[in-house]
C-alpha positions in Angstrom: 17.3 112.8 -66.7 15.2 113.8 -69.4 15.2 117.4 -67.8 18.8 117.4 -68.2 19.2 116.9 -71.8 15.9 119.0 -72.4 14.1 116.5 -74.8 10.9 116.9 -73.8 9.3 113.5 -73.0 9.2 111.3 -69.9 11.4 108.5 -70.8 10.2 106.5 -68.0 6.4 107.0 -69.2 7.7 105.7 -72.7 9.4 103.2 -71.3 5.8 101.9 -69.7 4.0 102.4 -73.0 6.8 100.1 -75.1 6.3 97.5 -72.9 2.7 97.5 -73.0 2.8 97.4 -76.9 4.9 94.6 -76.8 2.6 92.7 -74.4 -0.3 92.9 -76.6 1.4 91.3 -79.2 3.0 88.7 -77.0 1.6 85.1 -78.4 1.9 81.9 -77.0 2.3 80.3 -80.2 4.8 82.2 -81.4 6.1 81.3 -84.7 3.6 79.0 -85.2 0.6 82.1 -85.2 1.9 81.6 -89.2 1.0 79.2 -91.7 3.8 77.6 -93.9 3.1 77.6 -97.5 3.7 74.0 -99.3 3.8 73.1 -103.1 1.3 70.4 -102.4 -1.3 72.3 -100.4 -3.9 74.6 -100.7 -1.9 77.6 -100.8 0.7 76.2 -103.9 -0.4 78.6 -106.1 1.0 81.2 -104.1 4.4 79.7 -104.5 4.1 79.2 -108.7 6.2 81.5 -111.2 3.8 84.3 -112.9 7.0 86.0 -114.4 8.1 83.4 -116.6 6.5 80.5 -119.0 7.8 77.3 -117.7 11.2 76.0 -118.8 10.5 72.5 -120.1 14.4 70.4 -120.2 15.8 67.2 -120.0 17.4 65.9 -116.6 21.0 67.1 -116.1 23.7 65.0 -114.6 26.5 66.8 -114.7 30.3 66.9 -113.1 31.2 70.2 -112.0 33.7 72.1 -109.8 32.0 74.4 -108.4 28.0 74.1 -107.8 26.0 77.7 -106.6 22.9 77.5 -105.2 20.9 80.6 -106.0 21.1 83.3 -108.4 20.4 86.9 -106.7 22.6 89.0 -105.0 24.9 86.3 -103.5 25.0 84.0 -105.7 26.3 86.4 -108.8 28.9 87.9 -106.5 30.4 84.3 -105.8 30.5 83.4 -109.6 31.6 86.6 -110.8 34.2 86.3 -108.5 35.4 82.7 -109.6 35.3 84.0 -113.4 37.5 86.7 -112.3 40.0 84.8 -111.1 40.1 83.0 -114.5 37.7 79.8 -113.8 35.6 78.5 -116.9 31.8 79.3 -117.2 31.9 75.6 -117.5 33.7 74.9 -114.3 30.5 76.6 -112.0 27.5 75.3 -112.5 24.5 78.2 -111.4 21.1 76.8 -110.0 17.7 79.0 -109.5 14.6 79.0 -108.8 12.9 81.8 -110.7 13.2 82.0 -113.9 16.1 84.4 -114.6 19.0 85.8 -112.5 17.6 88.3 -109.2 16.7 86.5 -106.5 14.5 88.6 -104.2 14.5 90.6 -106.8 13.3 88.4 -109.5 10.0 87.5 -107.2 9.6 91.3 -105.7 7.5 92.9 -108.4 4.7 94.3 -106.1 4.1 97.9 -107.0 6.6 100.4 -105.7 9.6 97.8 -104.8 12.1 99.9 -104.6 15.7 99.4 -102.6 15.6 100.7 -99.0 19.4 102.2 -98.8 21.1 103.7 -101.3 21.6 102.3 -104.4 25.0 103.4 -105.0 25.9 101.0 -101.8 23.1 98.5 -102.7 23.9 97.4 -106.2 26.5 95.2 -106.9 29.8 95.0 -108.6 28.4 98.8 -110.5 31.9 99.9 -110.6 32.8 96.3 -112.5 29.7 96.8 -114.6 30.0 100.4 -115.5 26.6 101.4 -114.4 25.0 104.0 -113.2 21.4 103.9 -111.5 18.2 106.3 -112.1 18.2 107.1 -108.6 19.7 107.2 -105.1 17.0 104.8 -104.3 16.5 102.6 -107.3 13.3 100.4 -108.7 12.9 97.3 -109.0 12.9 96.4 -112.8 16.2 98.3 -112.8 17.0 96.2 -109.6 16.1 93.0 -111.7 17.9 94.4 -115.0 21.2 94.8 -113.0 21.2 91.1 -112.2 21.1 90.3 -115.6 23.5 92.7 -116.7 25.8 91.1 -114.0 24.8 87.7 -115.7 26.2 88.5 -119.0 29.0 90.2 -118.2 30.4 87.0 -116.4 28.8 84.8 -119.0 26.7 83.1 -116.4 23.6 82.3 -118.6 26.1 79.6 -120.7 25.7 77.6 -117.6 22.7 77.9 -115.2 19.5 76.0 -114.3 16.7 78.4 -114.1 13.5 77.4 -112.5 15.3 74.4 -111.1 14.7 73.9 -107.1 17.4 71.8 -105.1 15.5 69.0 -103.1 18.4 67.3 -102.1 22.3 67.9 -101.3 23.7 64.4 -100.2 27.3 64.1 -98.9 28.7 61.5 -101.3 31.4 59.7 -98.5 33.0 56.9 -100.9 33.2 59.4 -103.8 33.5 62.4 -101.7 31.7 64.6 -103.6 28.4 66.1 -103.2 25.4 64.9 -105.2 22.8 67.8 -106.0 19.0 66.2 -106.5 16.6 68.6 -108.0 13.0 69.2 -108.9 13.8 68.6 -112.9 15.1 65.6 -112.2 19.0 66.4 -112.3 21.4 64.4 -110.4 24.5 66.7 -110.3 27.7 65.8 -109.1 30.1 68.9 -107.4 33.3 69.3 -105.8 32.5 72.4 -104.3 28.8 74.1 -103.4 28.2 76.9 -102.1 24.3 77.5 -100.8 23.3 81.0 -101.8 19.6 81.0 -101.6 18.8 84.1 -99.3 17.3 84.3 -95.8 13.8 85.7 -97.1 12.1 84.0 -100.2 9.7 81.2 -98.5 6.3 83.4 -98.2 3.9 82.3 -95.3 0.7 82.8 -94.4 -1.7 83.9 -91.7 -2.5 80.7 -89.6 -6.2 82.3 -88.8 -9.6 79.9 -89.1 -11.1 80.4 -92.3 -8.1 81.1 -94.4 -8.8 78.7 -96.8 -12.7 79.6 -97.0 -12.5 82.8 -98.8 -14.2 82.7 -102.6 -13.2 86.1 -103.7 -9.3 86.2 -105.4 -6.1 86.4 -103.3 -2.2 86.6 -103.9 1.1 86.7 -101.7 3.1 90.3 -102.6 5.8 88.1 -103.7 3.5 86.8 -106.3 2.2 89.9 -107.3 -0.9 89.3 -109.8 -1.0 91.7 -112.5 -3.5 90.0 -114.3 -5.8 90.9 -111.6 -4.5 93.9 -110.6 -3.4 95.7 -114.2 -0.6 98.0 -114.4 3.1 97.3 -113.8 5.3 97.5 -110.6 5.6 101.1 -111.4 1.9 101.5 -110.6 -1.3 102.2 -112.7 -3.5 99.2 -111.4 -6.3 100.5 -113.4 -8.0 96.7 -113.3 -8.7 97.5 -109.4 -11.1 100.7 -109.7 -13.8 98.4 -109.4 -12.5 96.5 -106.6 -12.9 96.2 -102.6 -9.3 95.3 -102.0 -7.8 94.4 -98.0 -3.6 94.4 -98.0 -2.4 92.1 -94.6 0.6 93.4 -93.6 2.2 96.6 -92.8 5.8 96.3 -92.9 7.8 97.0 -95.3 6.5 96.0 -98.4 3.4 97.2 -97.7 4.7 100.2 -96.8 5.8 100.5 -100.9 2.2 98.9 -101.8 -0.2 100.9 -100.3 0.3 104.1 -101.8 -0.7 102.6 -105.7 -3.5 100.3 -104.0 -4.9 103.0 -102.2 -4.6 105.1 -105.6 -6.6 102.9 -107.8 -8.7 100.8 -105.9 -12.5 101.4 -105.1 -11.5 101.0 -101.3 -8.7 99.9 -99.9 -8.7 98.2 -96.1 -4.8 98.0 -94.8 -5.4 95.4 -91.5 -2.8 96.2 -89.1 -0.9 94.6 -86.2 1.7 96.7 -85.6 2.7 100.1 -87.0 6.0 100.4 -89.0 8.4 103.5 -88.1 7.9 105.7 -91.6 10.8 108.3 -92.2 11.4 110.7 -94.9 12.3 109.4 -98.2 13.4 112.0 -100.2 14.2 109.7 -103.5 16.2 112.1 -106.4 17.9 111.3 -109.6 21.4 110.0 -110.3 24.1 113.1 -111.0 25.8 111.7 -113.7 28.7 114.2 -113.6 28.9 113.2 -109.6 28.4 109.3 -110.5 31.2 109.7 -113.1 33.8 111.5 -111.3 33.9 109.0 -108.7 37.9 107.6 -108.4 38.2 103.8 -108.5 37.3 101.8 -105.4 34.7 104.6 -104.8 32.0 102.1 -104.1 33.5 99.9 -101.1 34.8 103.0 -99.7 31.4 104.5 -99.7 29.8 101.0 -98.4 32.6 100.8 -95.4 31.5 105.0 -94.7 28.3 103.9 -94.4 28.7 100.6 -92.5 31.0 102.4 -90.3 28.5 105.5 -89.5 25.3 103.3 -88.8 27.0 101.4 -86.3 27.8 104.2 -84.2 31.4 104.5 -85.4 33.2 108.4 -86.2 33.8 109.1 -89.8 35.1 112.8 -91.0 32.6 112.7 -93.7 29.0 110.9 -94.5 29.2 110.4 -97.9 25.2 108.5 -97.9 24.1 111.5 -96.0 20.2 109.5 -95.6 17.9 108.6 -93.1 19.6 105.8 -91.8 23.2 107.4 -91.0 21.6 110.6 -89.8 20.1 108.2 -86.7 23.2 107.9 -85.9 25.0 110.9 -86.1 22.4 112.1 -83.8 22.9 109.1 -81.3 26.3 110.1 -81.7 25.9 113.5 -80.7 23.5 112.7 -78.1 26.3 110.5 -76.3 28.9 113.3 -76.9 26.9 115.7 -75.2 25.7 113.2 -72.3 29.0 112.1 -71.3 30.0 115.6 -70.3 27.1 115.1 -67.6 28.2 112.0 -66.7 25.4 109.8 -68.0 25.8 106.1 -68.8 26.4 105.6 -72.4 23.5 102.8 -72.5 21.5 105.8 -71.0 22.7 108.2 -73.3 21.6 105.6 -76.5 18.0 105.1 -75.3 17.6 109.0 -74.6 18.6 109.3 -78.4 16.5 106.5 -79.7 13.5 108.3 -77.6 14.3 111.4 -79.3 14.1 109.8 -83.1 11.3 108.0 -82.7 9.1 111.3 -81.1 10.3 112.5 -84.0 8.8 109.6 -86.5 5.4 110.0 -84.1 5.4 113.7 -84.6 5.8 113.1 -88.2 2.8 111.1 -88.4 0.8 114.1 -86.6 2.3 116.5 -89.0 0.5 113.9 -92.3 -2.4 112.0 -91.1 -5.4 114.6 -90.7 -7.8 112.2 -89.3 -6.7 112.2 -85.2 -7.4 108.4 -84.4 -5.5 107.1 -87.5 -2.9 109.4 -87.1 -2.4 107.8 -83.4 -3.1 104.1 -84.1 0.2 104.7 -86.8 2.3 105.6 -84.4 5.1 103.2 -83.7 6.2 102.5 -79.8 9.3 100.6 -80.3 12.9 100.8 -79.8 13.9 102.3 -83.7 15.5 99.1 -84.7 13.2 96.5 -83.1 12.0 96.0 -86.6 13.5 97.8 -89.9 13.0 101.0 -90.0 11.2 102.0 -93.3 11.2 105.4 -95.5 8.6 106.4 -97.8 7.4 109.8 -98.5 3.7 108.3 -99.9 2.4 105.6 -97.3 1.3 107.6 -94.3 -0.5 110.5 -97.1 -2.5 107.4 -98.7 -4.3 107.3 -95.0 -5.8 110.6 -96.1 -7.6 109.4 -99.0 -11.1 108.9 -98.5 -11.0 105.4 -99.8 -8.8 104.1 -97.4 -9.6 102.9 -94.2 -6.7 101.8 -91.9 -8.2 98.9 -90.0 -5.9 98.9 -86.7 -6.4 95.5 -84.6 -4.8 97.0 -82.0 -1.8 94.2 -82.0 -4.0 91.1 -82.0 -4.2 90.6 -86.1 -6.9 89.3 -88.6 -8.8 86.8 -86.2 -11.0 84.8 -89.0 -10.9 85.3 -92.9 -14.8 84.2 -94.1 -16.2 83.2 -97.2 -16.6 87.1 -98.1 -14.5 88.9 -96.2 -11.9 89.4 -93.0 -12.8 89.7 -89.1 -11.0 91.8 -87.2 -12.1 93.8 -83.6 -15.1 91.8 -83.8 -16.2 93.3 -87.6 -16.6 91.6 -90.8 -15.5 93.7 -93.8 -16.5 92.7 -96.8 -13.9 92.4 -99.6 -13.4 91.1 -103.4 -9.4 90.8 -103.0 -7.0 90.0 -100.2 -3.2 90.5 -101.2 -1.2 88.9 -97.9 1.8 91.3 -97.1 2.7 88.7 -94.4 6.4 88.3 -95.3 8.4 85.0 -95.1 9.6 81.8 -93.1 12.1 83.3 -90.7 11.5 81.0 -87.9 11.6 77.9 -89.7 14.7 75.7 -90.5 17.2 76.2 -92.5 16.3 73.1 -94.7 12.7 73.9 -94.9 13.6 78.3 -95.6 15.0 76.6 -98.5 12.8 73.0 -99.5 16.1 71.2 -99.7 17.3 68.7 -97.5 21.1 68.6 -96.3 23.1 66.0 -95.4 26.6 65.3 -94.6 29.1 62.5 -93.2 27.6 59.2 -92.7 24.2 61.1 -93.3 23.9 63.3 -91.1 21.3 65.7 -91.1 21.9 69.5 -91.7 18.6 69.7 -89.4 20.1 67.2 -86.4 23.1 68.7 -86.9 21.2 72.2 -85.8 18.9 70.8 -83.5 20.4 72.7 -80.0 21.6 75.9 -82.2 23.8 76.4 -85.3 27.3 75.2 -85.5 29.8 76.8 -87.9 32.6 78.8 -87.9 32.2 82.5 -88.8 28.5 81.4 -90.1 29.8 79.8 -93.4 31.6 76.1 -92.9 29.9 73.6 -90.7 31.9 70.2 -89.1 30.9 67.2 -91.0 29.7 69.2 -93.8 33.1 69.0 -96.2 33.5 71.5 -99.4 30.2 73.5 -98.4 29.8 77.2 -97.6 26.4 78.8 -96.4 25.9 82.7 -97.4 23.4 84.0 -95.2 23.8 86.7 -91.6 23.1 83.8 -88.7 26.3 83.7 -86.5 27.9 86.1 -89.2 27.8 90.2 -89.9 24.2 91.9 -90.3 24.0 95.1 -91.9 21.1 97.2 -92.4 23.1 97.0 -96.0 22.8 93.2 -96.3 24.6 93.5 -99.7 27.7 94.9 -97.7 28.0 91.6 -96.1 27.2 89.2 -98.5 30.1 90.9 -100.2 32.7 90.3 -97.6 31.7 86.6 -97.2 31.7 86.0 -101.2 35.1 87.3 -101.3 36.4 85.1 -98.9 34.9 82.1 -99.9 36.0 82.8 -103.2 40.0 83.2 -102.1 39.3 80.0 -100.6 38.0 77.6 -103.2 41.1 79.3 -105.3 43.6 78.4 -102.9 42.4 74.9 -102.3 41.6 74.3 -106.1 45.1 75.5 -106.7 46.8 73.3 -104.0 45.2 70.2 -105.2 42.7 69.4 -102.4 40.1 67.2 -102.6 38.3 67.8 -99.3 37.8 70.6 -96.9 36.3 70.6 -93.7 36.1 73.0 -90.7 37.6 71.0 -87.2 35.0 70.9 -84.3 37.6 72.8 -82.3 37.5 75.4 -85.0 33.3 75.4 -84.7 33.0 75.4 -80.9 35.3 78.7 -80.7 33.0 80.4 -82.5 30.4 79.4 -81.3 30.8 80.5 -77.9 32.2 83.5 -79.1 29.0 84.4 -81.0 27.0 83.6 -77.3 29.7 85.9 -75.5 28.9 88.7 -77.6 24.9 88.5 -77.6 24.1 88.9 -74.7 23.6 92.7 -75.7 21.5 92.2 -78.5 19.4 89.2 -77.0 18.1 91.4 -74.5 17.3 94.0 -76.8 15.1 91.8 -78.6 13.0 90.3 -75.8 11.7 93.6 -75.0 10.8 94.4 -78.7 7.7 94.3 -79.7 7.0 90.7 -81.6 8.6 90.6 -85.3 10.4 88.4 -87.5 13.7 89.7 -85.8 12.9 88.6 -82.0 10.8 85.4 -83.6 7.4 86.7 -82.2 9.1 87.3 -78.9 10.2 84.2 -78.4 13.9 84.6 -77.5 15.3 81.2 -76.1 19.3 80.1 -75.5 18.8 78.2 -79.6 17.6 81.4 -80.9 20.7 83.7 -79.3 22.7 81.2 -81.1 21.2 81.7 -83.8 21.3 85.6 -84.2 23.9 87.3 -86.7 27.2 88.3 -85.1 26.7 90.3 -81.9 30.0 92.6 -82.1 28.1 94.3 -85.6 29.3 93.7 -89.8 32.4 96.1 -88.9 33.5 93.7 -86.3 32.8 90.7 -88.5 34.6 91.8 -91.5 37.6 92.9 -89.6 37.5 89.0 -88.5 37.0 87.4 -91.6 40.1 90.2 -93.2 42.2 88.7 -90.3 41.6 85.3 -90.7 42.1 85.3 -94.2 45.6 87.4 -93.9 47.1 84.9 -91.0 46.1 82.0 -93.2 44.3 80.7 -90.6 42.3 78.1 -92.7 45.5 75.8 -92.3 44.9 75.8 -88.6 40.6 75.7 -88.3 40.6 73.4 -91.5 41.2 69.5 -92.3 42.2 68.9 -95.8 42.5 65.7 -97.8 44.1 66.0 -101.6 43.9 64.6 -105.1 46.6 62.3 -106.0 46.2 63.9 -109.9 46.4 67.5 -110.6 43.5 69.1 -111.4 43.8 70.6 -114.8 43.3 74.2 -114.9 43.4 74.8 -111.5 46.4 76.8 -111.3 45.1 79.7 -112.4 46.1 83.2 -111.0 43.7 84.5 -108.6 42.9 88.0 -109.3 41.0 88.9 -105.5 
């Protein structure tokens, strides 16, 4: 086979070695190999907001319209999109944790954060805003300064709750109405909430012995400590040239890390599990002339090229032209040229994804001088059994002589002392450990986001869940009335995560208009309605299940532990292209007046005609 198509390697041999990655990493424990971080516990520091002073207020009891539940990426998009269609700031009531508008963004400060695909496709609403970013892969303070930009141009500072966490959301049955119970004290009363708090912002923890035993000083990357470290997220830690420092972690925001760690400490130790798959970068500045001359509607068209291209689809032009679409032009040629042999297109796909990732190994040969690092980074993995990441700094920062990749050869850190981490049996000594260790993925959906849900008669958002999520198209749940969930579980998931969020926002937008408009009080998604899609989400991963269980462990597959809850729990199986093409068609044959129970006011609302401008 391999002969065939002339690409060099022995697939079955590969194959073999995948496999026997993956098996090193397999844990019992799953999951639970991590340690949840608490507000109460040991580890509550790490959950504290270093960016802003704290925002002292009275309690809030409020009576809004419209209550949203976070303040990055999703959250703007849904408000922006109610002031648009001619709502009051007054009518939607904002709450956030941090202490300004960014989500992700307003906690990822470590050095080098930087956006992953391109920032023209990335950024939100920059048509809308008039703006134009530095680069094709942007920063993060102009990642954070976009937010607010968005912010004031919708006038959403007039009416938001910073640094204000929802404990509670309780289903109000007499009043019908939800009431919102937060950390300040509020008790807010809404018509309509929509929960926008992101799949990734609970940080968690290595659950080894002797966490808690270390003297020396430690921090979570979302909670980078400058004060420690000196210098800003654009680098220049000059505070650390005194330092032994250890980063945990080497996905991908260590992958952005390293490279100013590595640059100013006195030695850096990077403990490693598993490798990430590091591609070129190749970062440039904005064209203004190019950014400018762009026609209207220039930025969906260029998200929908993109979306299109990276899930294997044909488009005359790649208007991205990056890392991530050229993966797929090549699978796309690979299967082209296979199917005139008569190979299997399944075939064909692995044969390509073979190819690209001898390419990422031979890439590492090509940087790392030293022979043994340069093999213990090489990633044997399917490409997108985790994310693939691009940096054109990390795997050069393994030449330094004050780095020292530490490679546990896939069983992790096994015991953090008093002075120090164990791993392979060694002790290395240390004054600093920053814990790259990412988030809560495998946790709850109430506990990702400290808030308790509950519904009709009191139901639990949790019981509710407890055999697999229930909703239809990922958004509206049974017994849940007037609430919508942004997030990718049983809905699209795109390597451009914005892409999504943006087809969701839009239509949950057109339909809070359309029920303000026609005087309803309640909304509510039948069961009929749920249990559709929900066996249409299991038809369709079957595929993508399978993929995962022989991935090597990761937050995608949930440390390998791929059961009939967590297949109905994975993001749309047909792909985003699929899923917005669903949601287009469900909102243009009105079907909301079929999959939805209404009740309605018996008074007007006032206001609540307005024209919709979606």
């Amino acid at each position: 086979m391999s002969k065939q198509l002339e690409f060099g390697f022995d697939p079955v041999a590969l194959k073999a070695k995948y496999l026997a990655e993956r098996d090193k990493r397999l844990r019992a424990d799953g999951n639970a190999q991590y340690l949840g971080i608490d507000k109460d516990g040991m580890f509550g520091r790490f959950l504290e907001d270093p960016y802003t002073p704290p925002i002292v207020r009275d309690p809030r009891a409020d009576d809004v319209r419209i209550a949203v539940l976070g303040g990055g990426f999703a959250g703007l998009q849904t408000a922006a999109k109610i002031r648009e269609a001619g709502f009051s700031s007054q009518d939607v009531l904002m709450i956030e944790k941090g202490g300004d508008f960014g989500g992700t963004w307003y906690w990822n400060r470590y050095p080098g954060a930087a956006c992953d695909t391109e920032s023209y496709i990335y950024l939100p609403l920059l048509e809308e805003t008039q703006f134009m970013p530095e680069f094709k892969y942007t920063k993060a303070p102009e990642i954070l300064a976009h937010c607010s930009r968005i912010g004031r141009k919708y006038d959403l500072y007039s009416n938001v709750l910073f640094q204000t966490e929802v404990n509670e959301l309780r289903w109000d049955d007499a009043r019908e109405r939800w009431t919102i119970i937060t950390n300040k004290g509020d008790r807010i009363s809404a018509q309509w909430v929509v929960m926008a708090s992101g799949p990734l912002h609970r940080p968690k923890l290595l659950g080894v012995p002797g966490i808690d035993s270390f003297k020396g000083h430690s921090f979570h990357t979302s909670r980078w400590d400058y004060e420690y470290t000196g210098g800003t997220s654009l680098g220049n830690l000059e505070r650390l040239s005194d330092k032994v420092v250890a980063i945990i972690g080497t996905g991908a925001t260590s992958v952005q890390c390293v490279p100013h760690v590595g640059e100013n400490a006195k030695h850096l130790y990077v403990f490693q599990r598993t490798p990430s798959s590091i591609d070129v970068r190749n970062n440039r500045p904005t064209d203004p002339e190019w950014f400018w001359s762009q026609k209207p509607g220039w930025q969906k068209r260029r998200m929908d090229n993109f979306n299109i291209l990276v899930q294997g689809g044909y488009q005359e032009e790649d208007l991205v032209g990056d890392g991530w679409t050229s993966i797929f032009r090549m699978m796309f040629d690979v299967v082209k040229a296979g199917r005139k042999q008569g190979l299997k297109t399944s075939t064909l796909l692995q044969m390509a994804d073979f190819k690209k990732m001898e390419e990422i190994r031979a890439r590492v040969d090509s940087i790392v001088k030293d022979p043994e690092t340069a093999e213990a980074l090489k990633p044997y993995y399917n490409q997108f059994c985790k994310r693939p990441c691009y940096h054109d700094e990390y795997l050069q920062t393994f030449n330094r002589e004050n780095v020292t990749l530490v490679d546990t050869k896939g069983k992790g850190v096994t015991e953090i002392t008093e002075h120090g981490i164990v791993a392979n049996g060694k002790e290395y000594k240390v004054d600093c450990i920053i814990f790259a260790t990412g988030f809560e993925t495998g946790a709850t959906f109430t506990r990702r986001n400290y808030c308790n849900i509950f519904g009709r008669g009191g139901l639990s958002l949790d019981e509710y869940w407890k055999d697999g999520m229930r909703s239809l198209h990922g958004i509206w749940m049974r017994n849940f009335p007037n609430f919508a969930i942004i997030q990718n579980s049983q809905a699209g998931a795109s390597v451009n995560f914005p892409h999504i969020i943006q087809e969701q926002v839009v239509l949950i937008a057109d339909v809070l208009l359309k029920n303000l408009r026609a005087n309803v009080k309640t909304m509510e998604v039948s069961e009929a309605a749920v249990d559709k899609w929900v066996q249409e989400c299991l038809r369709v991963a079957v595929l993508r299940s399978s993929f995962l269980e022989e991935c090597t462990p990761g937050y995608y597959n949930l440390e390998g532990k791929i059961d009939k809850r967590v297949t109905q729990n994975l993001a749309y199986g047909a792909g985003p292209i699929a899923y917005a093409e669903l949601l287009h068609k469900w909102q243009e044959q009105n079907a909301m007046a079929t999959d939805m129970e209404f009740s309605y006011l018996q008074q007007k609302l006032e206001g609540a005609g307005v024209s919709a401008r979606l």
